[in-house]
C-alpha positions in Angstrom: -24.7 11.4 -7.2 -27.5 11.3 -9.2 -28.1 8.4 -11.1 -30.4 9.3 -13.7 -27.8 12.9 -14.5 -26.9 12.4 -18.3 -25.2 16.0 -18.6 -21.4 15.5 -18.8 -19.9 17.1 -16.1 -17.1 19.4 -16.0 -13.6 18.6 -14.6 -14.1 21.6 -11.7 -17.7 20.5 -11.1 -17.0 17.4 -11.0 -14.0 18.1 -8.3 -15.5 20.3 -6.5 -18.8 17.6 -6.1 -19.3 17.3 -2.5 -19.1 13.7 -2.4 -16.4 13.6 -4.8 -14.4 16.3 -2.9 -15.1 14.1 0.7 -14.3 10.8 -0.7 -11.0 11.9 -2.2 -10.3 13.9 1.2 -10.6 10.0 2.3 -7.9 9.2 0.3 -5.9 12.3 1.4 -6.4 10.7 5.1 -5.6 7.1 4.7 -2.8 8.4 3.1 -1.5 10.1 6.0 -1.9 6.4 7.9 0.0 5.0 5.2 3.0 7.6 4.8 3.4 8.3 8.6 2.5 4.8 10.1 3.8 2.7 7.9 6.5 3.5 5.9 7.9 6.3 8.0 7.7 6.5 11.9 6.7 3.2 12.9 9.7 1.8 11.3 11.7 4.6 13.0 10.3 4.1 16.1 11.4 0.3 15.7 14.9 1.4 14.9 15.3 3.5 17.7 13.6 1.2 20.7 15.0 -2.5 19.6 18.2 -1.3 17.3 21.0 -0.1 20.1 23.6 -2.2 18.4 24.2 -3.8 14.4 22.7 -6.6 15.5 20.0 -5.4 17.1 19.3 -3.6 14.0 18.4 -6.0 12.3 16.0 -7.6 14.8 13.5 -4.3 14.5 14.0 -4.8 10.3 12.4 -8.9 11.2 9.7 -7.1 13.7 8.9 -4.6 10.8 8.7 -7.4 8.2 6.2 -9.9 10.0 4.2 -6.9 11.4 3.5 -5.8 7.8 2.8 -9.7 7.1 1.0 -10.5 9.5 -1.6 -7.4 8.7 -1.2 -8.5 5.0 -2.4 -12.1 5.9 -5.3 -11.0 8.1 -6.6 -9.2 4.8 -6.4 -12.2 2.6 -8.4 -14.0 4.7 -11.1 -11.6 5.0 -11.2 -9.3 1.6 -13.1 -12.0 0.3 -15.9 -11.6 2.6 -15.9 -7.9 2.6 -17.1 -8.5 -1.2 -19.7 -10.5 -0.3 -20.8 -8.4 1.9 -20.8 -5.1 -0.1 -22.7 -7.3 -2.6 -25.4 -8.9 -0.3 -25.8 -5.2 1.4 -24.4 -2.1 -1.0 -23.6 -1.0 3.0 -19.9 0.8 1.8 -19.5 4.1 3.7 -20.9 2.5 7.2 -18.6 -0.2 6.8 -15.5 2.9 6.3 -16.2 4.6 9.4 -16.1 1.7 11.4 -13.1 0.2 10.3 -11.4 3.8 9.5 -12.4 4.1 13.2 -10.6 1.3 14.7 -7.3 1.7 12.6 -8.0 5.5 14.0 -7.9 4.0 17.9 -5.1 1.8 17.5 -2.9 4.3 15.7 -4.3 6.8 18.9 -2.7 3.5 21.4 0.0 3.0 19.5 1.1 6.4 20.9 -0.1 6.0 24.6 2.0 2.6 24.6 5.0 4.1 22.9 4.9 6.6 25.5 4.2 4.5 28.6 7.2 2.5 30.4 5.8 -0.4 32.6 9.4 -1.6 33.9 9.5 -4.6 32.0 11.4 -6.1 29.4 12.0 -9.1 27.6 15.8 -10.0 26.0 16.3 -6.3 26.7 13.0 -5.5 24.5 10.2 -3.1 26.2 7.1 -5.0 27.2 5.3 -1.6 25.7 6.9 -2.1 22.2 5.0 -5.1 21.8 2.2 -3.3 22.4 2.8 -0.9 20.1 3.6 -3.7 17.5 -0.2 -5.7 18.0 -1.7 -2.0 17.7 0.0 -1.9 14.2 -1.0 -4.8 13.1 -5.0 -4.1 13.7 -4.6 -0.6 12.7 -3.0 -1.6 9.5 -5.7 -4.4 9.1 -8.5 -2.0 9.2 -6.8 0.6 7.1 -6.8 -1.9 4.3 -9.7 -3.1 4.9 -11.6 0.1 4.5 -9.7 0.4 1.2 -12.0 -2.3 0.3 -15.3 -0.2 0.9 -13.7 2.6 -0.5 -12.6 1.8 -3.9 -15.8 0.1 -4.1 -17.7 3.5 -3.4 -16.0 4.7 -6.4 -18.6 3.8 -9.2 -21.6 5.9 -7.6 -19.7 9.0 -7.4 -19.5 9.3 -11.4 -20.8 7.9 -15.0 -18.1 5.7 -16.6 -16.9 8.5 -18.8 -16.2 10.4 -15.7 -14.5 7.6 -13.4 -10.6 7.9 -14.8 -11.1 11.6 -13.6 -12.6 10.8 -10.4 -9.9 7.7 -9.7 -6.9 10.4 -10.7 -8.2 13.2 -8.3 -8.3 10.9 -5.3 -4.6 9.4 -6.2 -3.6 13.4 -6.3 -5.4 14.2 -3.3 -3.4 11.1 -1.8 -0.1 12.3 -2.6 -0.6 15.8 -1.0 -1.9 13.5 2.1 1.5 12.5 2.2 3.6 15.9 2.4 1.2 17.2 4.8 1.0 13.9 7.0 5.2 14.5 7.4 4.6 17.8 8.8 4.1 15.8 12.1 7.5 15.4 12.1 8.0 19.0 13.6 6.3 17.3 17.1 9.3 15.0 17.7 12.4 15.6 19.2 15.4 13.5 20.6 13.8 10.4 18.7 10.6 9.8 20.2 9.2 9.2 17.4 6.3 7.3 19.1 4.9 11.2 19.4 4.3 11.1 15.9 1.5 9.0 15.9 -1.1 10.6 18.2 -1.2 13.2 15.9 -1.6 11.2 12.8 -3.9 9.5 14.4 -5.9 13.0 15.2 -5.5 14.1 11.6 -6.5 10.7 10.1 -9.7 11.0 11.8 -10.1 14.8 11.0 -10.1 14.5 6.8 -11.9 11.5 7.2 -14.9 13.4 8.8 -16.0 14.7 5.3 -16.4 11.1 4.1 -18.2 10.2 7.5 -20.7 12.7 7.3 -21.6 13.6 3.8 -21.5 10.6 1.7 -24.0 8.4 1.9 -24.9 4.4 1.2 -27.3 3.7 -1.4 -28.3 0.0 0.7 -29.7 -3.0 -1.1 -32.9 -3.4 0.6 -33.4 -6.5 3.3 -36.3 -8.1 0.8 -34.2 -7.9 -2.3 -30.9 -8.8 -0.4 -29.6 -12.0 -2.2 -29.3 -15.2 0.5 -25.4 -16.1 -0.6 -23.4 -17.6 1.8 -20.4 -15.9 2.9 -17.7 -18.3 1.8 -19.4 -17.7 -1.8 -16.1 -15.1 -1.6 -13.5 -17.7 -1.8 -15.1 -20.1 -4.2 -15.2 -16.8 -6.7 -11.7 -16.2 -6.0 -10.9 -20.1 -7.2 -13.5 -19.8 -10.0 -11.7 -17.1 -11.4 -8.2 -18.6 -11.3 -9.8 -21.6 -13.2 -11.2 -19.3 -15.7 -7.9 -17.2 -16.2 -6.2 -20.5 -16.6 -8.1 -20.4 -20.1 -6.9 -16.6 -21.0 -2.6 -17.2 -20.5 -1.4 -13.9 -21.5 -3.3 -13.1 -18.8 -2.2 -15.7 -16.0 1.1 -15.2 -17.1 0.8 -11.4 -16.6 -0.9 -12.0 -13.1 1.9 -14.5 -11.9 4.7 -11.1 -13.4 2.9 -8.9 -11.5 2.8 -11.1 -7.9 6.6 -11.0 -7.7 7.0 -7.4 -8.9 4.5 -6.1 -6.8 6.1 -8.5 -3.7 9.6 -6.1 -4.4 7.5 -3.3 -4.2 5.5 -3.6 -1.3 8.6 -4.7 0.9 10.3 -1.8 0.0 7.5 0.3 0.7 7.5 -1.0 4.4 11.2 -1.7 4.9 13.0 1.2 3.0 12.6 3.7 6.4 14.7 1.4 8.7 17.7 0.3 5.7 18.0 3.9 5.0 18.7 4.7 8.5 20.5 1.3 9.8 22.3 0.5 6.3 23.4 4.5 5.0 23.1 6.2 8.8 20.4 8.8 7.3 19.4 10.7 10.3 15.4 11.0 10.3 15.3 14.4 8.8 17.5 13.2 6.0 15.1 10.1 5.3 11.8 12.1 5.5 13.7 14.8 3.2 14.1 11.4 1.2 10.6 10.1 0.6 9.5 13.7 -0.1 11.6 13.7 -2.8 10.8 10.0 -3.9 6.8 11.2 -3.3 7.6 14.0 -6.4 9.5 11.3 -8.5 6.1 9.2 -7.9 3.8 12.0 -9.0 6.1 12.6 -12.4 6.4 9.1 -12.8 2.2 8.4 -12.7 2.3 11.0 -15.6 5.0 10.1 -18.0 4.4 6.9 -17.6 0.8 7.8 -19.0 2.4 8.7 -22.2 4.8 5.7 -22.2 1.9 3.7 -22.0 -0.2 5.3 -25.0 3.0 5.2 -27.4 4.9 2.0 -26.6 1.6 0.2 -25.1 1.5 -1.4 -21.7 3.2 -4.4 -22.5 6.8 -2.4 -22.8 5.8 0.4 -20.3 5.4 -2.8 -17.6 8.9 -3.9 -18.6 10.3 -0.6 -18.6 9.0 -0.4 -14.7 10.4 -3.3 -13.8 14.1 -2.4 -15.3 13.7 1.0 -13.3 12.6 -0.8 -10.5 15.6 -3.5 -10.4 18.4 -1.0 -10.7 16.9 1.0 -7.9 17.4 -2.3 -6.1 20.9 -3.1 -7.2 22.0 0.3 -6.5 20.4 0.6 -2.9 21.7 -2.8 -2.1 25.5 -1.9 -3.4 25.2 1.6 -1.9 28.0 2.8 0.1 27.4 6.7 0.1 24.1 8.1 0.9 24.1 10.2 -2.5 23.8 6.6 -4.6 20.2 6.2 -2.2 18.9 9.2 -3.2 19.1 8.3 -7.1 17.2 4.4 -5.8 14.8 6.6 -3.8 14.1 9.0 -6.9 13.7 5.7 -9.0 12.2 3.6 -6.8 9.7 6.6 -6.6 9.1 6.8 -10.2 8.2 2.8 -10.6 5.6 3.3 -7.6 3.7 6.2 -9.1 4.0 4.2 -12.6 3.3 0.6 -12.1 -0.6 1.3 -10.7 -0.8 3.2 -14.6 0.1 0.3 -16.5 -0.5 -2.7 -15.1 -4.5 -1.4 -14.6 -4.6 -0.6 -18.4 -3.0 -3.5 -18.9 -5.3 -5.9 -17.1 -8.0 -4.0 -18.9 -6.3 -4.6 -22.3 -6.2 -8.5 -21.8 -9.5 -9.4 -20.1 -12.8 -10.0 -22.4 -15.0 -7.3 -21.1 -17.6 -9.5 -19.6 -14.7 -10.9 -17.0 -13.0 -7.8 -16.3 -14.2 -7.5 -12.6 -13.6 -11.2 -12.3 -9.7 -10.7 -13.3 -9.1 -7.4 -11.5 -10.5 -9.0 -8.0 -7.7 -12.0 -8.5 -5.4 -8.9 -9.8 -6.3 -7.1 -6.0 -6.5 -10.6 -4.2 -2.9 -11.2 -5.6 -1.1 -8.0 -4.6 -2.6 -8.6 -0.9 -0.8 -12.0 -0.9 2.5 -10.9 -2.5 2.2 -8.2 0.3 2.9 -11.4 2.8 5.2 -13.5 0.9 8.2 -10.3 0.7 7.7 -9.0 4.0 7.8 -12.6 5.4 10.7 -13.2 3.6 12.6 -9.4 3.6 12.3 -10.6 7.8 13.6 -13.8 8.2 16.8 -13.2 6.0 17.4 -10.3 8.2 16.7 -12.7 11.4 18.8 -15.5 10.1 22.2 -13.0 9.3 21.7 -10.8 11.9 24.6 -10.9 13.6 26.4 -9.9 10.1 25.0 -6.4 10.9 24.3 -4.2 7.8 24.9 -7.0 5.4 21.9 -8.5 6.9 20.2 -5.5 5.4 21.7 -5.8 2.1 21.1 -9.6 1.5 17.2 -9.0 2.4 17.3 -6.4 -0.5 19.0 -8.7 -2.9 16.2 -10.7 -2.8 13.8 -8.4 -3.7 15.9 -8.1 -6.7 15.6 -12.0 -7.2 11.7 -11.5 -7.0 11.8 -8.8 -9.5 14.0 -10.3 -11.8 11.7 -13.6 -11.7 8.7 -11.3 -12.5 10.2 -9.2 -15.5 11.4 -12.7 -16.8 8.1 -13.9 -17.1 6.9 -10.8 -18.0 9.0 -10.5 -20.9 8.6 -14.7 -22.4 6.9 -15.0 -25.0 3.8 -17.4 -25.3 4.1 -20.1 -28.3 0.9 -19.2 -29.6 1.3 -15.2 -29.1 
């Protein structure tokens, strides 16, 4: 975009912006990796290769779980760096299609090794699913990490005014990534579901093209470029937890929000493999499912909007978090399949709405001068929750294993715990409020 354009743009013009249009068919793409990969036929293609008994059910939940923690961790230790760099360089788009590009190859391998059977096993395990399972862990890594360059793309494309526009068409764009991502799911038959991921792998890359070749970096150049050191990352990221010490309706918002968005993520990744081990959804039934849940997440985003405006984000937080528990406590107690698809529909409507109101709400609290101080720790804090309920979803299901479903259900219980903890504090009231 231009930098010096005044005129107020249009919402068409502005959508139909070439570099709008290919950064938000970015999000359309990643999307696809998201949906397909990681909450849909990675965890069935667990299911079916290491779950041929209760027991063994619950073993693929615990490979799941640390595969999506294990990627998580690998991102805290580097997103700090990434900042660094975007600041030293302004290199953002280059930085996208190399890491898009690797998480494109190792989503490409995790289908050749799904597919290939080298004769060897371990505790009756493939040697070639734990190929798969490394290949989902770098693929995931780079995924994320792109997300990194990406959202920080964002405030070229547009003037300020125009940036809430910009940020909603990419989240719409996303979701429709998602319904067409699933179409995949015509390409498998008699549970291979491994054949699902060459071909996300081939449409990740194709919407991602746009991006690759139209965009372009607007890079610092070498004689201006700023000589900071790249741990400078971390010592922001404890600066700023110093400093928020100072603001506590903040920090206690922050410290809410790690144990909410801890539930959240876990679910993301694990609700795929409890559907089907847990409720015996078939794979059709559980893609019909997150369709479904998908919708609720769209209407959600919206109402929510208008929750937000009238009760203020404050309440609108606490009135995810309520929707969010008895999702939790209806999935975990659920004995019929129909009592899942109300948690899926609700579960649903507290993703779309929970990215509405907690970003107004971090923008309500912070002094204007540190608002991109609090929402890095806000972005830094959700990547390390993303460890922590994963981690923890997995070894509960490890440890009661041999219980079978209940395995399952106990794992989920503690998600409740975490959400609980986090509408708790949430709800407290400071002394000097």
């Amino acid at each position: 975009m231009d930098t010096n354009q005044n005129k107020q743009r249009s919402p068409i013009a502005l959508y139909l912006s070439l570099p709008i249009l290919s950064w938000a068919f970015y999000d359309f793409a990643n999307t696809i990796f998201s949906s397909n990969i990681n909450t849909v036929f990675f965890p069935f293609y667990m299911d079916e290769t290491v779950g041929t008994n209760a027991e063994k059910q619950q073993l693929a939940s615990t490979f799941i779980s640390y595969a999506n923690a294990i990627a998580s961790m690998f991102l805290v230790i580097f997103s700090p760096l990434f900042g660094v760099w975007i600041d030293r360089t302004g290199l953002k788009k280059r930085m996208i299609v190399w890491f898009a590009s690797i998480s494109i190859l190792f989503t490409f391998l995790m289908g050749i090794f799904g597919g290939l059977d080298f004769g060897l096993s371990r505790s009756g395990i493939p040697i070639s699913m734990f190929l798969v399972v490394i290949s989902f862990v770098v693929a995931k890594f780079f995924y994320n990490s792109s997300l990194v360059f990406y959202d920080a793309m964002m405030p070229s494309l547009g003037t300020k005014s125009e940036l809430p526009l910009i940020s909603g068409f990419g989240v719409a764009i996303g979701y429709l990534g998602t319904i067409v991502g699933l179409l995949v799911y015509i390409l498998v038959n008699d549970g291979d579901y491994y054949k699902a991921f060459i071909p996300t792998a081939v449409l990740y890359l194709l919407f991602s093209l746009p991006l690759f070749f139209i965009n372009k970096d607007d890079p610092i150049p070498k004689e201006k470029r700023e000589k900071v050191h790249f741990l400078t990352g971390y010592k922001e990221i404890f600066h700023t937890f110093k400093e928020m010490k100072k603001h506590k309706k903040i920090f206690k918002f922050m410290v809410a929000y790690f144990f909410i968005n801890d539930a959240l993520a876990t679910t993301i990744a694990m609700m795929a493999v409890y559907a089907t081990a847990v409720l015996a959804f078939t794979s059709g039934q559980f893609i019909l499912l997150y369709l479904v849940s998908t919708v609720a997440a769209i209407i959600g985003s919206f109402v929510f909007g208008y929750i937000n405006k009238r009760a203020g984000s404050h309440k609108a937080i606490t009135y995810v978090g309520i929707i969010m528990v008895v999702a939790l406590v209806i999935a975990a107690a659920a004995t019929a399949q129909w009592l899942f698809w109300i948690a899926g529909a609700m579960f649903g409507v507290a993703l779309g709405s929970i990215w509405v109101t907690s970003r107004t709400y971090i923008i309500e609290l912070s002094p204007v001068e540190k608002q991109g101080q609090f929402f890095g720790l806000f972005a830094f804090s959700g990547k390390v929750s993303s460890i922590i309920g994963p981690a923890i979803y997995g070894s509960i299901t490890f440890m009661l294993r041999s219980h079978g479903a209940f395995a399952s259900r106990m794992a989920l219980v503690s998600l409740i715990i975490m959400t609980v903890i986090g509408l708790v504090i949430h709800m407290k009231k400071l002394k000097n409020e």
